[in-house]
Backbone as CSV, one residue per row, in Angstrom:
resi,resn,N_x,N_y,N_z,CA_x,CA_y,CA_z,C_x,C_y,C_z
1,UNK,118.130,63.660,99.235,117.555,63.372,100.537,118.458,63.928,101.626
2,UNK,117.830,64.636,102.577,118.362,65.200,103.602,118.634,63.936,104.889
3,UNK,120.017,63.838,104.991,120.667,62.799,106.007,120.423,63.921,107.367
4,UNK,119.918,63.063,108.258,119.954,63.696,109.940,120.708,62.852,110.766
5,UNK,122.199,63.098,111.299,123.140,62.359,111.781,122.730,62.543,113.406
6,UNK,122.032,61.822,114.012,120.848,62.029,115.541,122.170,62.645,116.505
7,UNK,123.152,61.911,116.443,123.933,62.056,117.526,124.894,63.496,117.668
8,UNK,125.349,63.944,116.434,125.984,64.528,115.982,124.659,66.141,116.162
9,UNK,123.231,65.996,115.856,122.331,66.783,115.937,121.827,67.329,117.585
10,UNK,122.346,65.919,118.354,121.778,66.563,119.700,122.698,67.641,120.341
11,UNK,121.915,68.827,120.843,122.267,69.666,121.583,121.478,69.260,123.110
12,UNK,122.362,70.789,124.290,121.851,70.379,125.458,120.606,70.601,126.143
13,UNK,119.703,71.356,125.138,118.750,71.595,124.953,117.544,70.531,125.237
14,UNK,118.431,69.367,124.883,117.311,68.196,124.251,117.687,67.122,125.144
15,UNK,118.091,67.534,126.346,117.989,66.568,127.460,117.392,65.371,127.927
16,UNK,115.798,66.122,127.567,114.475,65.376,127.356,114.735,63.864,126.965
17,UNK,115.767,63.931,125.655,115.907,62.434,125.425,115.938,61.061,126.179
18,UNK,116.511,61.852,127.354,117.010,60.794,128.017,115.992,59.793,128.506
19,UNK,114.625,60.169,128.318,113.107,59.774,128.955,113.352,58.522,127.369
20,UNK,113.712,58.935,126.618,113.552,57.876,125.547,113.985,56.628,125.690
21,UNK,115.789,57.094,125.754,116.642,56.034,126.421,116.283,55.127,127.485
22,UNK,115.147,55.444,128.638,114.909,54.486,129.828,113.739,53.786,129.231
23,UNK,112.607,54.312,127.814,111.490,54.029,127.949,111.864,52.755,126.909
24,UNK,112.844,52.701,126.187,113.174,51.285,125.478,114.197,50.908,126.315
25,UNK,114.683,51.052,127.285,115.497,50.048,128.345,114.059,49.427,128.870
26,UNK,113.446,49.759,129.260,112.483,49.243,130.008,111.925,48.364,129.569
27,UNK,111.430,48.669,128.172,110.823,48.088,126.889,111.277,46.714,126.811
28,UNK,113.051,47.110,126.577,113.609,45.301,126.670,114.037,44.423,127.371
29,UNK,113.758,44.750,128.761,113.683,44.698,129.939,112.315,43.415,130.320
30,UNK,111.338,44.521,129.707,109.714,43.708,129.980,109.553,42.716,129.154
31,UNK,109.852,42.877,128.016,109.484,41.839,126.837,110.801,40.584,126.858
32,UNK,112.017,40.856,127.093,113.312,39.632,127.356,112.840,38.867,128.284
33,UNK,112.150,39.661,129.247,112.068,38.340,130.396,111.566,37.166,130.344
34,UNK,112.469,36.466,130.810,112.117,35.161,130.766,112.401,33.614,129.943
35,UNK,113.379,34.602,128.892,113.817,34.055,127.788,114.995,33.243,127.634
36,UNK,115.510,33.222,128.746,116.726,32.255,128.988,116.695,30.795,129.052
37,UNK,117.727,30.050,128.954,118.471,30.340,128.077,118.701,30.725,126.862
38,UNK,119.275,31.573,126.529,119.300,32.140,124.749,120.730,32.284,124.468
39,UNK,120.846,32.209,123.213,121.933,32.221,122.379,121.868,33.567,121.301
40,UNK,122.967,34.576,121.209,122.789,35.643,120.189,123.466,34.927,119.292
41,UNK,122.828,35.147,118.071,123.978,35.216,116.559,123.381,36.445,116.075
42,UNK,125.039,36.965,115.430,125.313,37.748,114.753,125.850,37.736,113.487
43,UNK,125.634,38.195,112.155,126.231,38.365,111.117,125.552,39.215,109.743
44,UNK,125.831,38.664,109.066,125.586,39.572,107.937,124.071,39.607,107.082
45,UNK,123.392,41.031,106.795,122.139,41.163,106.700,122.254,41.110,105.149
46,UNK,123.136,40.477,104.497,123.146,40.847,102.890,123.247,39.263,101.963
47,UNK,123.201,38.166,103.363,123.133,36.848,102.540,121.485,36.750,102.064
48,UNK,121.411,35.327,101.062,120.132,35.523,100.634,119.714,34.048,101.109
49,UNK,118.191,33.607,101.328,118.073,32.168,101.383,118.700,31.033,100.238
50,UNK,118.815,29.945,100.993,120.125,29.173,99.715,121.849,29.004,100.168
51,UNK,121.929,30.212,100.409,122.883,30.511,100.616,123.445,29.794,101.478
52,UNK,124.639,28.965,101.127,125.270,27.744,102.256,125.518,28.372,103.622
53,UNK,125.851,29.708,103.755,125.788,30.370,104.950,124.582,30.546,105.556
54,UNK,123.560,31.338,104.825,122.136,30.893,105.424,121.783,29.727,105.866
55,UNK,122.203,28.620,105.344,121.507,27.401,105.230,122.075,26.669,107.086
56,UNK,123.705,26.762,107.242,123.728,26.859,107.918,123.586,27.635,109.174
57,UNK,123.456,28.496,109.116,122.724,29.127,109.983,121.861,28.570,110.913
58,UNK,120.705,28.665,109.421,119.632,28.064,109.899,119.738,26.450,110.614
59,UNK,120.586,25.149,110.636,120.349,24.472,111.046,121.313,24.312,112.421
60,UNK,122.220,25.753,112.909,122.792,25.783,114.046,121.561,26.342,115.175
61,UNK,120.833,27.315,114.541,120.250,28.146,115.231,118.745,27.059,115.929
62,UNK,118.020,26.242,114.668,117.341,24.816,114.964,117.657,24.045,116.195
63,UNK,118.954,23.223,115.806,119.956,22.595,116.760,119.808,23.252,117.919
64,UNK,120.131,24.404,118.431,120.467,25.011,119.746,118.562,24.904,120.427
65,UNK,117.880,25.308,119.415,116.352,25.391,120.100,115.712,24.074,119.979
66,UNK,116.622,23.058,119.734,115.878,21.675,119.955,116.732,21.501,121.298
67,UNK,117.391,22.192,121.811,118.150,21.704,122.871,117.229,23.031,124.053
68,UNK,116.281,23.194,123.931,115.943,24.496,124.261,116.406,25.716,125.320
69,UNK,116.870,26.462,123.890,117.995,27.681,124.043,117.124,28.380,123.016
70,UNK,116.608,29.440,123.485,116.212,31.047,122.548,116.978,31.604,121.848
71,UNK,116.449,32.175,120.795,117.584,32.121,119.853,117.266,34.083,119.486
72,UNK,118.318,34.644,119.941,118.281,35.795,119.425,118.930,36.561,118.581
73,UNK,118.413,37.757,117.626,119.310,37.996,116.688,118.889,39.488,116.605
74,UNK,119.539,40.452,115.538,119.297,41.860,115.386,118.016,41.824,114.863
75,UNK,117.469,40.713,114.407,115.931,40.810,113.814,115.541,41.344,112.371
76,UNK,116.819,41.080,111.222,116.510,41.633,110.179,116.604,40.571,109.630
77,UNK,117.430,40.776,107.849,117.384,39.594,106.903,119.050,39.197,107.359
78,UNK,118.926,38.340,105.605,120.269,37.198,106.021,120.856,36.400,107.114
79,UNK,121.843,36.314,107.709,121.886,35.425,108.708,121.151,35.774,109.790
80,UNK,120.139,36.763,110.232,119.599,37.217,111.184,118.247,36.447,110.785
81,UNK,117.642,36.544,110.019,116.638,35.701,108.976,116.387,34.048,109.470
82,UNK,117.914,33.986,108.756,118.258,32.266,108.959,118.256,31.703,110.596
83,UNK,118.938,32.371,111.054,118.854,32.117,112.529,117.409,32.238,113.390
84,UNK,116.555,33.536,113.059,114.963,33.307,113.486,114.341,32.249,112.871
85,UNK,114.738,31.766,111.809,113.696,30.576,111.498,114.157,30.027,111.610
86,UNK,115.280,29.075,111.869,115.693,28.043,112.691,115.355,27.758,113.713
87,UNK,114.735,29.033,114.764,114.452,28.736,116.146,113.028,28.916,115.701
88,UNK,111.994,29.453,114.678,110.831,29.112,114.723,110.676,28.102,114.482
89,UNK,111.600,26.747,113.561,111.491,25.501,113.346,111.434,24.669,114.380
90,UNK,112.170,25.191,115.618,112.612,24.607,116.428,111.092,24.686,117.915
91,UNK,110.577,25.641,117.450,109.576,25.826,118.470,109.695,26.935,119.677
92,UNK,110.873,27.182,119.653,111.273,28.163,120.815,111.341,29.814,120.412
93,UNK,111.886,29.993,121.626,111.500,31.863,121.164,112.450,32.638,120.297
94,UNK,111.531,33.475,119.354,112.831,33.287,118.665,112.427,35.155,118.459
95,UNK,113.772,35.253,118.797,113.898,37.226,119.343,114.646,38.123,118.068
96,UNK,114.049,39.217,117.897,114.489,40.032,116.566,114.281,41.349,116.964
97,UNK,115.820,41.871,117.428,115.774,43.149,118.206,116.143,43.971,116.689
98,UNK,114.988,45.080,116.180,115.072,45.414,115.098,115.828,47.257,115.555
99,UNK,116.495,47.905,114.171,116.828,49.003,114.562,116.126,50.003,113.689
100,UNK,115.720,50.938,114.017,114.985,51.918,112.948,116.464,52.738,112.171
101,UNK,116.277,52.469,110.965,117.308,52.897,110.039,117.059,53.960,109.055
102,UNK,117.969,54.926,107.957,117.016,55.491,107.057,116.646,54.870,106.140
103,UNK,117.267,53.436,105.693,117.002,52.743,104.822,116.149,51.475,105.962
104,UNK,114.904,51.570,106.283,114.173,51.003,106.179,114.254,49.955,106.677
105,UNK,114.677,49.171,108.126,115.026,47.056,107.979,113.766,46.526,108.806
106,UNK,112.988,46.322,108.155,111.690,45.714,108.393,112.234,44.328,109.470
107,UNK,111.446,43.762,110.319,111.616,42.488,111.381,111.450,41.471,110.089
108,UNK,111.806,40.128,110.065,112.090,39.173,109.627,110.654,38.827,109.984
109,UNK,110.216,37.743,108.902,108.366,36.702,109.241,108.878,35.581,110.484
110,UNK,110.108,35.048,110.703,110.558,34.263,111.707,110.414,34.877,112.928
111,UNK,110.235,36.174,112.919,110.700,36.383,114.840,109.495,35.955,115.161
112,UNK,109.441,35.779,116.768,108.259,35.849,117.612,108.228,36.362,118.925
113,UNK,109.231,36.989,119.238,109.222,38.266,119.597,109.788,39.347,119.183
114,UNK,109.435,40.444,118.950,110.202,41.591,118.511,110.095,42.739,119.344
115,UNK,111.158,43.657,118.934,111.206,45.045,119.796,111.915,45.986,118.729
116,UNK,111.469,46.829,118.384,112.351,47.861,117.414,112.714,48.902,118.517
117,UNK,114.052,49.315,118.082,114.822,50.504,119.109,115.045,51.553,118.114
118,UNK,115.144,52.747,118.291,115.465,53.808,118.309,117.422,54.275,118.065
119,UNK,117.838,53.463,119.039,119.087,53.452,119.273,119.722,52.504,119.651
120,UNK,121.326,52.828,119.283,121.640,51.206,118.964,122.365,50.972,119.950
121,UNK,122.639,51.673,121.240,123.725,51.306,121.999,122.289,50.931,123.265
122,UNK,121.247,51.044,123.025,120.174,49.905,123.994,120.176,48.891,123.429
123,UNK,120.113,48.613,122.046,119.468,47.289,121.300,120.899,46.615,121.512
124,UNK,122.133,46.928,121.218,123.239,46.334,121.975,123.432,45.738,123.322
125,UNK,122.844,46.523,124.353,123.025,46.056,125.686,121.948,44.732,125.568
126,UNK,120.709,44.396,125.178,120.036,43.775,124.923,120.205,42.310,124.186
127,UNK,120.765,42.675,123.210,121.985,41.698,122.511,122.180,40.643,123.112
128,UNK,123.195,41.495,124.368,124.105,41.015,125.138,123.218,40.162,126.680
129,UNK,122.890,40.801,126.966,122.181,40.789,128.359,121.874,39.317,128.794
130,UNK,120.759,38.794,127.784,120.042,37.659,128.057,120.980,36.423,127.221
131,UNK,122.583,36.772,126.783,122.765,35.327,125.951,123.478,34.866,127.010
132,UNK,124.135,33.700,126.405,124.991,32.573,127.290,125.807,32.230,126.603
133,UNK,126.017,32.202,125.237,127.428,32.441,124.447,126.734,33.433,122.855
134,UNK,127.369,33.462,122.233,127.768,34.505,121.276,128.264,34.089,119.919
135,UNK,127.883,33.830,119.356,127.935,32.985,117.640,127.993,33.978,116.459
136,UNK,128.758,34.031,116.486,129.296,35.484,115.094,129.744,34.663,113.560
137,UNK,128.624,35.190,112.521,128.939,34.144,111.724,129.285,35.579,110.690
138,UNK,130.123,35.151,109.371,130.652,35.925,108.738,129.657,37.346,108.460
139,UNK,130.324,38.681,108.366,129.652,39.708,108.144,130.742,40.870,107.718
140,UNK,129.967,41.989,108.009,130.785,43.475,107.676,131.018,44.027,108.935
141,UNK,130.751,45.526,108.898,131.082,46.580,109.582,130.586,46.323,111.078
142,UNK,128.851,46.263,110.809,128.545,45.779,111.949,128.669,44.693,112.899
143,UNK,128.737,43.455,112.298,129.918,42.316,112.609,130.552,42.596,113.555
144,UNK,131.737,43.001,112.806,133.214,43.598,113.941,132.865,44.275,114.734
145,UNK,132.009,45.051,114.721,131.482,46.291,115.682,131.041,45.248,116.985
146,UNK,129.826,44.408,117.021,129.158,43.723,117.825,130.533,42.522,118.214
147,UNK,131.192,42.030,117.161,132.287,41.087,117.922,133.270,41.833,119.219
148,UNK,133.473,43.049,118.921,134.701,43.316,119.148,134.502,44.105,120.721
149,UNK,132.623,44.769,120.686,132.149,45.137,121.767,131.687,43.757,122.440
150,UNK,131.310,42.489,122.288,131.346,41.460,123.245,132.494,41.268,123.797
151,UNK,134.074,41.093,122.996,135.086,40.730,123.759,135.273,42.247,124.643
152,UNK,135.232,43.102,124.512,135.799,44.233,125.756,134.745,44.110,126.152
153,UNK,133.674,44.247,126.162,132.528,43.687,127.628,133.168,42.488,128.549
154,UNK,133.681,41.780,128.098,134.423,40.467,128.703,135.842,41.145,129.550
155,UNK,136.522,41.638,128.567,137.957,42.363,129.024,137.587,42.827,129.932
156,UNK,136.684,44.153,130.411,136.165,45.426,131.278,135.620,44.349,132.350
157,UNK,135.018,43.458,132.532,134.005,42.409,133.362,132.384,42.847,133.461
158,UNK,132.185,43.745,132.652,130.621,44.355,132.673,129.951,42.923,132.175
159,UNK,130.336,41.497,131.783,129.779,40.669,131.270,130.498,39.185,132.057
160,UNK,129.970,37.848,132.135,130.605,37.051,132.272,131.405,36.659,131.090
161,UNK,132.003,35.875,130.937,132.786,35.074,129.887,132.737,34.060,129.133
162,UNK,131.668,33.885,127.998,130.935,33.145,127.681,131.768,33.277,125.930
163,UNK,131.253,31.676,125.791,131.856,31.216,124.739,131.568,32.423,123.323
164,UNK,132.437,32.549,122.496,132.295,33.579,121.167,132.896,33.131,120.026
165,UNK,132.130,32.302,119.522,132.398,31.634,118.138,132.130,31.834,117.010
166,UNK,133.650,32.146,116.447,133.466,32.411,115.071,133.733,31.271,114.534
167,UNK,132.202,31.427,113.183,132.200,30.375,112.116,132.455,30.767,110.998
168,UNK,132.936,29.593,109.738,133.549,29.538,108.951,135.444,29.947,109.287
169,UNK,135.866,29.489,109.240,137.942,29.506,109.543,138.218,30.452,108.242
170,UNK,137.707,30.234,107.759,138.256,30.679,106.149,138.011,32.387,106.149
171,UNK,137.228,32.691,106.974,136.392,34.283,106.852,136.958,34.230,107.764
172,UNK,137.587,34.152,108.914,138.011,34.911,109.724,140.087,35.155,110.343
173,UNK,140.303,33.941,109.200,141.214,33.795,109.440,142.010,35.231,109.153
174,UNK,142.465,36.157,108.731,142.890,37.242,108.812,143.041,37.793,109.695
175,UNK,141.693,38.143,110.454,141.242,38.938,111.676,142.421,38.271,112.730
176,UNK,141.814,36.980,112.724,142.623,36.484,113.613,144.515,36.461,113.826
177,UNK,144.866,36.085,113.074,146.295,36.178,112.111,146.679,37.963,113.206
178,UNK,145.884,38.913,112.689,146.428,39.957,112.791,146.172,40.390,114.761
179,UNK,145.082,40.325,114.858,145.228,40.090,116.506,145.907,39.243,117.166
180,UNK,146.673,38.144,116.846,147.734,37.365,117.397,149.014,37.914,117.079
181,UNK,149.264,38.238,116.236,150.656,38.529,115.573,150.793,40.166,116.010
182,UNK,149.398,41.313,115.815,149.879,42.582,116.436,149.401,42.451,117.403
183,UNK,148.228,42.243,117.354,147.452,43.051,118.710,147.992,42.184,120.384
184,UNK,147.844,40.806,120.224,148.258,39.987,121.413,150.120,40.124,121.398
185,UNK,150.862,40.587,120.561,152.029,40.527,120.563,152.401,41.907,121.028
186,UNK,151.524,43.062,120.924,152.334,43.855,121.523,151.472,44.440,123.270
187,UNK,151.048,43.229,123.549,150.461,43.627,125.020,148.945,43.664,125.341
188,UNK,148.807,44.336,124.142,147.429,44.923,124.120,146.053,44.355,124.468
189,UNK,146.279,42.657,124.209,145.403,42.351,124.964,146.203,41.343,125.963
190,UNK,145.840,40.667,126.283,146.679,38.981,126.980,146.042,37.654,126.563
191,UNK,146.692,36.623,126.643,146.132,35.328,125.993,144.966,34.555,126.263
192,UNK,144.412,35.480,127.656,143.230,34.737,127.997,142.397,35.212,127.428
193,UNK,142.293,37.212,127.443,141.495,37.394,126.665,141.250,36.899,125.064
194,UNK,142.352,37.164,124.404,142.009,35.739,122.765,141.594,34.600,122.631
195,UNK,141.706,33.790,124.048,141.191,32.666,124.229,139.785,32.578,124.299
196,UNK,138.948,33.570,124.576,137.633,33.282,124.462,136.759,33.137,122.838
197,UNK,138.293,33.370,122.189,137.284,33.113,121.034,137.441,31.856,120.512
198,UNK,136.585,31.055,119.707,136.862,29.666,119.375,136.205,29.457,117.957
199,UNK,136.583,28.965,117.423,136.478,28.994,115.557,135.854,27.707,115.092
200,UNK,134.965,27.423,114.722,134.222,26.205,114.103,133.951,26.590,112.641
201,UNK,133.829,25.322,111.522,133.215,25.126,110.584,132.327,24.661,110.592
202,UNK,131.706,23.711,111.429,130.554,22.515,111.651,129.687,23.041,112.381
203,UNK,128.270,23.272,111.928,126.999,23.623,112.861,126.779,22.653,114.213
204,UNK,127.254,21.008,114.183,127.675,20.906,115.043,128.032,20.467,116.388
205,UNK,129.411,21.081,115.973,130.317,21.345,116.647,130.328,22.673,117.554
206,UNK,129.466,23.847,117.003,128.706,25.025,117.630,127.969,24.774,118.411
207,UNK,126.994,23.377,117.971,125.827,23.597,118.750,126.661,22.725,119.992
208,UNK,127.616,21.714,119.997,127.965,21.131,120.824,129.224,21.814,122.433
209,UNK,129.236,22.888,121.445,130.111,23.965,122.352,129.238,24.892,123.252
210,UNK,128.092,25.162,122.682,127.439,25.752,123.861,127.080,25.360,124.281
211,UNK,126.806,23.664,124.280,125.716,22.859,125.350,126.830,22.782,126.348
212,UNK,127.807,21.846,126.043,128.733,21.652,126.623,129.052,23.093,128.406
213,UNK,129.226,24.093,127.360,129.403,25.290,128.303,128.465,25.669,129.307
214,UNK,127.118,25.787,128.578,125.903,25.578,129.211,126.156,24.689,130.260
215,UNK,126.317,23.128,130.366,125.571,21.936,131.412,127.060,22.547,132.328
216,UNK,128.292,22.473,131.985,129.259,23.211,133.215,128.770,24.233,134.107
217,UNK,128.570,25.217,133.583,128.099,26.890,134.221,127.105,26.405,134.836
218,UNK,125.740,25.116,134.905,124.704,24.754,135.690,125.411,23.755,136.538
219,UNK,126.548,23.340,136.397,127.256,22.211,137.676,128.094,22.986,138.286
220,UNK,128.803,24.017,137.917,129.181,25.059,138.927,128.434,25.992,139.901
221,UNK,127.210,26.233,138.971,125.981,26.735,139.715,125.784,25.729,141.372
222,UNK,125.318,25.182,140.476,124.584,23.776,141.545,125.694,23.637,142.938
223,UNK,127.334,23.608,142.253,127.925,23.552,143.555,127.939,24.450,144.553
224,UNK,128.029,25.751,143.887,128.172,27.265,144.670,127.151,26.974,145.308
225,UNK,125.994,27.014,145.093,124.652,26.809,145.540,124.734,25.948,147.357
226,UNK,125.166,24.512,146.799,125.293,23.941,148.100,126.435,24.062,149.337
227,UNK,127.449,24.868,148.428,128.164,25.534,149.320,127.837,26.986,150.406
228,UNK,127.478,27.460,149.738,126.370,28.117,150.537,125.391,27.885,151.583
């Protein structure tokens, strides 16, 4: 099978694209609205139902949409899976931003809204856009990829500063270990930025961290408001 690497293929020829790029900005633009409050989780597309990670998942992602918070995810299987049907259990909207791949990742039967992209650095901004904290539950490549672009969205200020919790201690403890010991030790980031991340085992204790964050950010609201 002949691999076509898109990015690596475009020449300047093909400018044109760029009509693509605005016509799924727009896309998730029209269809997000309105969907707030929402919560993204992120993690791994290779768990199966059963799976104590699925399982919880599914009853963080519930939890947050009985508190009603939209629950959004990349819109495929495994914890992306678990997390849409938690929020279809829950009654609320439950979002599955899908990516066209060569291997094929069909939307999950849980979403109830969907949007398939083309490209992944829109379906990223999208991700991001409409949450209010950020729930990263164990994964791979893409994982780290989406963790690591929420915290420098935070670093840069292109984003507010919203809670980013990693679950399970046991899966992440490494990561962590090594960004304290190199990465925060030799400058590279500073302690506030590491501080936004916060580590739970308990679904929750998740769900109780974003409410928590949530009802603040609406009493700070409320004050700015009358200060004004």
């Amino acid at each position: 099978m002949t691999v076509g690497y898109e990015i690596n293929d475009m020449a300047k020829e093909e400018s044109w694209r760029i009509f693509r790029f605005i016509g799924e900005m727009v896309e998730g633009f029209d269809k997000l609205s309105g969907i707030e409050p929402a919560v993204t989780i992120y993690g791994s597309a290779r768990i199966k139902p059963g799976d104590d990670l699925y399982e919880q998942t599914s009853v963080i992602a519930r939890r947050l949409g009985e508190l009603g918070f939209s629950i959004i995810t990349g819109g495929g299987p495994g914890v992306m899976e678990a997390a849409n049907r938690g929020a279809r259990e829950a009654g609320v909207t439950s979002v599955g931003l899908n990516i066209q791949l060569p291997e094929e990742q069909t939307p999950n039967p849980y979403v109830t809204r969907s949007i398939t992209f083309n490209h992944f650095f829109i379906r990223k901004v999208m991700l991001v856009k409409y949450a209010i904290a950020f729930i990263i539950m164990p994964g791979g490549l893409g994982t780290l990829d989406e963790l690591t672009e929420v915290l420098t969205l935070m670093q840069t200020h292109k984003i507010k500063p919203f809670p980013v919790i990693l679950f399970n201690s046991p899966f992440w403890e490494g990561f962590l270990a090594w960004v304290r010991t190199t990465v925060l030790a030799k400058g590279f980031i500073s302690e506030e930025e590491f501080n936004h991340l916060r580590v739970s085992d308990h679904p929750e204790e998740v769900v109780e961290t974003v409410q928590k964050w949530y009802i603040k950010q609406e009493v700070v609201g409320r004050k700015a408001l009358r200060r004004s």
